[in-house]
N, C-alpha and C positions, 0 to 999 in steps of 0.2 A: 284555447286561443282562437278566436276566429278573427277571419278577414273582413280588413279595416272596409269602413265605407268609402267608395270610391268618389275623389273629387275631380274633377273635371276640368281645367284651365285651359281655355282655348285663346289662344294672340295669333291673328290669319291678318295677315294685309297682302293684299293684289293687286300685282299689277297688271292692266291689261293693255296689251297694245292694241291699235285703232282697227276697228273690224271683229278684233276676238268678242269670243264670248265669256265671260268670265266664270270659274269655277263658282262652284258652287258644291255644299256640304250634304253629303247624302248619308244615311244610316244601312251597313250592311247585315245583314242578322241569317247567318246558317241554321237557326232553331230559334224556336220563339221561347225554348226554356235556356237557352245557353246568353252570353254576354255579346252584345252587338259590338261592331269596331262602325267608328267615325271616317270618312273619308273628306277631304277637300278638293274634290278634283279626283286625279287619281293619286291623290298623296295622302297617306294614311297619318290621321292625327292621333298623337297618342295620349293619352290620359296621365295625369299628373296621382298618383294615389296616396292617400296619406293619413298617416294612422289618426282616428280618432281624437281630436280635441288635441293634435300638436303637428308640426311643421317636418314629423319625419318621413320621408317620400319611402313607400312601400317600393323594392324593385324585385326581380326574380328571383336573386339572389337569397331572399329570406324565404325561411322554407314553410312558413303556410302560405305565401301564396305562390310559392313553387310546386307546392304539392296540390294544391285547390288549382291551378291549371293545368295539372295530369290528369285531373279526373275531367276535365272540358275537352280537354285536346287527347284524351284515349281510351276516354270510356262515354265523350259525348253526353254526359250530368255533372250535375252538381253534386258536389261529395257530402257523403250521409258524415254525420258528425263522430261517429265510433269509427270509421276508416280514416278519416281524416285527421280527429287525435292522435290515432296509433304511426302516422306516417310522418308527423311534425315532429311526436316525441321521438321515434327515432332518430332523428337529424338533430335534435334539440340536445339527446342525450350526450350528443360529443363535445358538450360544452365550447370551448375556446379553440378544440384543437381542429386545426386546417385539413389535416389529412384526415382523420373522422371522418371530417362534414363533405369533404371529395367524395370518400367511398360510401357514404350512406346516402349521397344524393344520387350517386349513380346507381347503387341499389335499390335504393325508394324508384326511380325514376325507370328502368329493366323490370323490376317486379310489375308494374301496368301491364306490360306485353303481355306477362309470362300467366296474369292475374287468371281465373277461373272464368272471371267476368270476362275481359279480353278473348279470350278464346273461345268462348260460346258465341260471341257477336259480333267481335270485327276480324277475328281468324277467321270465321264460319264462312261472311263474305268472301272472303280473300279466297278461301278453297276453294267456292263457288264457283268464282270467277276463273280462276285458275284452272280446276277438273271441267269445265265448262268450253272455254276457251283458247287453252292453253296459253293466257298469258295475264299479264297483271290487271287488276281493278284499273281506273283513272280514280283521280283524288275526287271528283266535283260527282259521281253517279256515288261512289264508296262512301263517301260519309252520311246521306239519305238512308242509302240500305242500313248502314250499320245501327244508326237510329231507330229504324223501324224493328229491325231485330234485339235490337236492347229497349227497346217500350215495357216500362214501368219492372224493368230489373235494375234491382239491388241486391246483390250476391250477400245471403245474410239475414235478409229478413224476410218479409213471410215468405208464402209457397214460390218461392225464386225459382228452384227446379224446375217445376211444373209450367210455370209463367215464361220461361226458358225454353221448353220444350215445346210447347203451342205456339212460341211466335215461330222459333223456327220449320217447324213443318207450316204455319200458314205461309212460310216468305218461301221455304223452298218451293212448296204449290205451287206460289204464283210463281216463280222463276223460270219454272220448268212450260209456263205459259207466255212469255214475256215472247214479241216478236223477233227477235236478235237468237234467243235459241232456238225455237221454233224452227226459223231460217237455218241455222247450223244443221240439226237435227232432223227436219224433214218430219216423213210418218217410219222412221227406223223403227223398228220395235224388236223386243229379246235380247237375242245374244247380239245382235246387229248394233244394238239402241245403247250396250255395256261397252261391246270392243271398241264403237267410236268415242266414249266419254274416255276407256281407257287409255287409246292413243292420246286425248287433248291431255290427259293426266300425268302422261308417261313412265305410265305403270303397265303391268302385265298380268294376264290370267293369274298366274301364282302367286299373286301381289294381294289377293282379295279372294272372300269367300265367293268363288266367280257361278260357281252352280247355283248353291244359294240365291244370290240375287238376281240370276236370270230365268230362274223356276217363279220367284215372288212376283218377276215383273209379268211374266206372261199370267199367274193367276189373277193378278189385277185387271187382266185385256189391257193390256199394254195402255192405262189409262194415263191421266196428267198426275196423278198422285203416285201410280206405280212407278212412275218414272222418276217425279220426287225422290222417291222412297229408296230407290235404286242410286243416284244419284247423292242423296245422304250417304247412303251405307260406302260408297266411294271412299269418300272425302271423308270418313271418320277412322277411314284404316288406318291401322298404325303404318303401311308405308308411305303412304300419301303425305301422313303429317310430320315424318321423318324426313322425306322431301322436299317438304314446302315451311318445315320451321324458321331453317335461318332463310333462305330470300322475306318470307313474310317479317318477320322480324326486323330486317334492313329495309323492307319497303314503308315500314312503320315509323321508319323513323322520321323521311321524309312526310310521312303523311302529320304524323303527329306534331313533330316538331315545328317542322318548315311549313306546314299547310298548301305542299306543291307536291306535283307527280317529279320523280326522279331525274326526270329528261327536261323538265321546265324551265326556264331562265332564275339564276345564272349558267346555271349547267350548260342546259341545252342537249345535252346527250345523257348516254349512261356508264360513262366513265366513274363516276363516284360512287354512282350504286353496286358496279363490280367489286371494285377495289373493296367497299366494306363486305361486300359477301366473299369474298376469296378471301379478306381477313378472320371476320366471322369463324370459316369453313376451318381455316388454317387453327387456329385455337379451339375447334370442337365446339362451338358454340357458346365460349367462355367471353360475354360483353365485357366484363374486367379487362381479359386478357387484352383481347380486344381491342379495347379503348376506343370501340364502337359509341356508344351513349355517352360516354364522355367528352368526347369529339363534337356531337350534336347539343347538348346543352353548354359546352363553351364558346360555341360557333359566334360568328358575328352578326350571321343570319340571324339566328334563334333569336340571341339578345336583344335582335333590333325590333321585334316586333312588341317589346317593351319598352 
């Protein structure tokens, strides 16, 4: 089953009052391999989609192209065609029945996060930023990094490991060069250069093989790679990622979903990002339970950007 070719019906009339300048239609494109959005103004036009050779208008609702924009909005590609079968036949598989198709889109739709792919590349960011900072990515710097850390992965086919592991030690490289750490970090080096990543992380010496990585960093002379290096071995601890699963996870939503940081209009604060992480927390990380992703794909927001 693949997605239908997209048709485009655009009806724009303006009016201008005397003095205005009248809008005008610009093309926005976050990736030159991902699907651009049309704008009017500042008012986003939306595309009319519609199957193949008849008059039926494709909407989110049908789940290949529900599931062909999970792979653009959380893994930032287009979806290889063996992942894409397997995630349409499951939603497909529940035939007529409504509660099925609830829980296998909210499954299909959670499984992104949770995916192998997901967490080598836009978890990886998020640690980053988080063991780095101590506090969250912004959506508009987070979806470049995550791009560039997912370049030419496909979870599956060829040397993807390998391809995996080389971007990410060349992005940590560079990160650990980037002016904004630099600035945090100073010439800290050793154990100096560890305890302050560990306060931004909110972990502790016992939290991490702490000797280990501050013997590796000093054999390296405290270089931009040993700090790297240092600075991975952080962020892959199993307490760091016990940590940082569910906030990541809820900040994923709005990133994926909504294409907005947490605090952005309509919000404006982070009252809602709480509320799902104290839910999240409250249920053990149970999205079901939850009714985390469910909430976010029946949104009025979400829907609207279809």
């Amino acid at each position: 089953m693949k997605l239908a070719t997209v048709a485009l019906i655009i009806a724009l009339t303006a009016v201008c009052a005397v003095g205005q300048t009248e809008p005008t239609l610009r093309i926005v494109t976050e990736s030159p391999n991902l699907p651009s959005e049309l704008f009017y103004g500042n008012i986003k036009v939306k595309p009319v989609r519609l199957r193949p050779g008849t008059n039926t208008v494709i909407t989110i609702n049908d789940s290949d192209f529900f599931v062909h924009q999970h792979y653009v909005d959380f893994l930032s590609r287009m979806p290889d065609q063996q992942g894409f079968n397997f995630w349409v036949s499951e939603i497909a598989g529940c035939g007529a029945n409504p509660t099925c198709v609830e829980f296998r889109r909210i499954n299909t739709s959670g499984a992104f996060f949770l995916s192998i792919e997901f967490r080598g590349t836009g978890y990886f960011v998020y640690r980053l930023n988080k063991a780095s900072f101590g506090e969250f990515p912004k959506y508009q710097a987070f979806m470049p990094d995550t791009r560039e850390v997912a370049k030419d992965i496909v979870v599956g086919q060829g040397n993807w490991q390998d391809q995996l592991e080389m971007n990410q030690v060349a992005f940590a490289n560079a990160w650990v060069t980037r002016p904004e750490f630099v600035a945090e970090y100073g010439t800290k080096t050793g154990s100096d250069f560890v305890d302050a990543i560990l306060l931004k992380a909110g972990l502790t010496q016992s939290d991490i093989p702490y000797q280990t990585i501050v013997n590796a960093l000093n054999a390296s002379n405290n270089s931009a790679q040993g700090r790297a290096t240092a600075l991975r071995a952080i962020i892959d601890s199993p307490a760091f990622d016990q940590k940082e699963k569910n906030p990541a996870f809820v900040l994923m939503q709005y990133f994926g979903y909504l294409r907005r940081d947490p605090d952005a209009a309509p919000d404006n604060d982070l009252t809602g990002f709480e509320f799902w992480l104290n839910k999240l927390n409250q249920f053990g990380g149970d999205f079901h339970a939850a009714e985390m992703v469910k909430a976010f794909i029946v949104s009025g927001e979400y829907n609207a950007r279809f």
